[in-house]
Backbone as a ProteinNet text record, in pm:
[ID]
protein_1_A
[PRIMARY]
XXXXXXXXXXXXXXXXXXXXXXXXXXXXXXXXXXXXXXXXXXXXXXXXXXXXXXXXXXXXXXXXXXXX
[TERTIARY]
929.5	798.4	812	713.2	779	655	731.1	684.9	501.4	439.6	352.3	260.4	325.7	225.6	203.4	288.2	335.9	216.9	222.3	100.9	-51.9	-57	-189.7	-228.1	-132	-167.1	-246.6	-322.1	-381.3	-290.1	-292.4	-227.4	-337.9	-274.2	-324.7	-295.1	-361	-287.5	-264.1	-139	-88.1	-60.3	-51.9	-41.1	23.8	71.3	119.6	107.4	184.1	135.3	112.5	256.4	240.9	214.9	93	-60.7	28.5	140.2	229	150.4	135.9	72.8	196	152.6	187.2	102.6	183.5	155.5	218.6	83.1	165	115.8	185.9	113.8	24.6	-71.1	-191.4	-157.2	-62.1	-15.2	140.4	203.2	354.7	267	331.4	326.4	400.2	275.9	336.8	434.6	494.7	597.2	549.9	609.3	574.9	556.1	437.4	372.3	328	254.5	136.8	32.9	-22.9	-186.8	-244.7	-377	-407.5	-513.4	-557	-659.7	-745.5	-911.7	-980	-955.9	-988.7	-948.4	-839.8	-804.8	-736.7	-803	-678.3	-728.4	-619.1	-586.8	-535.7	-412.7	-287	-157.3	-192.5	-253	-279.1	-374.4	-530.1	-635.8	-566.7	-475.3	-365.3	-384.2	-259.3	-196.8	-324.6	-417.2	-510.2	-552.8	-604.7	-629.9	-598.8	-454	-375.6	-362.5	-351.7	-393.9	-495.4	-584.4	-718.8	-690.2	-672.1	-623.7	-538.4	-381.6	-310.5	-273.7	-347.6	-299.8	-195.4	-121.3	-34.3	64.2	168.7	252.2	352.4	341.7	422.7	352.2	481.1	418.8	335.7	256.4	181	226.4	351.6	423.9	496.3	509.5	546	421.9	291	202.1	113.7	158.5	91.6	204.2	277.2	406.7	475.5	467.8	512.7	664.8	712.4	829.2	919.2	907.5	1005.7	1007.2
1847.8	1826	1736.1	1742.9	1711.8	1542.1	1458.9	1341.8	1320.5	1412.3	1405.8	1471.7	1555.3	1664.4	1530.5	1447.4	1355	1302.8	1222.4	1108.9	1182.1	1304.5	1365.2	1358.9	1356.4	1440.9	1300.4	1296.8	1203.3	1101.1	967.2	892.7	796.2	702.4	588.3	488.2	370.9	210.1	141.1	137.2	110.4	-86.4	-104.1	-247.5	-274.4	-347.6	-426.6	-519.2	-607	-708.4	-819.7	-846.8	-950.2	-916	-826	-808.1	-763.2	-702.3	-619.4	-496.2	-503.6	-364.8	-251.2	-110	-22	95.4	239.5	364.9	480.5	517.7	603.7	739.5	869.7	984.6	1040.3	1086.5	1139.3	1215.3	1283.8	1370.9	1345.7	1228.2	1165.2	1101.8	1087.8	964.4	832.9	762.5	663.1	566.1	488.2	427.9	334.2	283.8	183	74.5	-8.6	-115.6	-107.5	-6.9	2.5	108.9	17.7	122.8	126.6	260.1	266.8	220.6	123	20.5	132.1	162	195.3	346.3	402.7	584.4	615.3	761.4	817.3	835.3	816.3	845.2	861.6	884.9	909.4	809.9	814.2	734.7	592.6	616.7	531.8	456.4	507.6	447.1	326.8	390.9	293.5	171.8	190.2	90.9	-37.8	53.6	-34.6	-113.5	-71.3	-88	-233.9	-215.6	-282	-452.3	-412.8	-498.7	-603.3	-578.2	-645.4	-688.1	-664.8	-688.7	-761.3	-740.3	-795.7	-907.5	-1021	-1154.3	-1239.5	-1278.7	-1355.9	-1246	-1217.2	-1133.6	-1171.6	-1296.6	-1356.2	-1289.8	-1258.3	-1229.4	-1326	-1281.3	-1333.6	-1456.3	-1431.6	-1599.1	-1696.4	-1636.2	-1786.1	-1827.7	-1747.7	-1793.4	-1918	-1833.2	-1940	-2058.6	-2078.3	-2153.5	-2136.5	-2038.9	-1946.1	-1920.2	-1888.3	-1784.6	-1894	-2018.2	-2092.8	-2126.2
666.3	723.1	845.7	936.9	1072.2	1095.6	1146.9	1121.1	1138.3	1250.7	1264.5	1207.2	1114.4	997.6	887.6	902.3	719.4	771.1	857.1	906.5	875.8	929.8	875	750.3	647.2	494.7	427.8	330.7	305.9	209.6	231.3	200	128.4	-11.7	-61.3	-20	-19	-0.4	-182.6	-153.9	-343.7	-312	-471.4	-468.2	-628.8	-652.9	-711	-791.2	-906.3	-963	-907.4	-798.3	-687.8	-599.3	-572.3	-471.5	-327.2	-368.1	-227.9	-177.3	-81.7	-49.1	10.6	-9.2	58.3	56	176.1	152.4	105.5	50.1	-83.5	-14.1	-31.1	-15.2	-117.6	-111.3	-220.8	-353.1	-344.9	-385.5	-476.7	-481.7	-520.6	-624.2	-763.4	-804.2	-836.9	-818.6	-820.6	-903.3	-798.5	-881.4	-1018.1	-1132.1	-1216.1	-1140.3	-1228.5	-1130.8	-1024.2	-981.5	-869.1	-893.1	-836.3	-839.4	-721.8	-740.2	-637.6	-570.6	-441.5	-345	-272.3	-353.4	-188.7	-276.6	-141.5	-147.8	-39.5	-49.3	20.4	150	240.8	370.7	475.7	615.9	696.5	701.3	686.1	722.3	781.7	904.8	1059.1	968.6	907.8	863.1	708.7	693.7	547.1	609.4	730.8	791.6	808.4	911.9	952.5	838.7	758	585.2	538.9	533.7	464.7	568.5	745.2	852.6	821.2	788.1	757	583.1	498.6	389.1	338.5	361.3	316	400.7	446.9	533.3	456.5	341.8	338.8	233.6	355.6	283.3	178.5	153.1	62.7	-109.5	-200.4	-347.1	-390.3	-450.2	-545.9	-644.7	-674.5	-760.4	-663.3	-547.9	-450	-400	-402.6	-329	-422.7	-589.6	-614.8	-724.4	-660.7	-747.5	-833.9	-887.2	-1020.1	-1013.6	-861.2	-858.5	-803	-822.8	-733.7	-614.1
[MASK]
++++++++++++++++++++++++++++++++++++++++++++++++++++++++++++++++++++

């Protein structure tokens, strides 16, 4: 599939226990320990998504003292 068909196909924004974000394609499932944020929507619209969303990219147990 050619890079700019992938970007079209509808994609999720997935997340985590330690509140990691990513993109998932609509259609894969997903890995253990993530679920899915929001609805499906455009690759680009993820990204943006996740832009506005995910501000401290640090996990969830360093953020909150847990992980050392």
């Amino acid at each position: 599939m050619q890079k700019d068909n992938y970007r079209e196909l509808r994609h999720n924004v997935v997340q985590n226990l330690e509140e990691q974000m990513s993109v998932w394609p609509e259609n894969m499932k997903l890995p253990d320990g993530w679920y899915v944020v929001g609805v499906a929507m455009k690759y680009q619209e993820c990204l943006d998504y996740i832009e506005t969303q995910w501000l401290d990219i640090r996990p969830l147990s360093q953020r909150s003292g847990i992980g050392g």
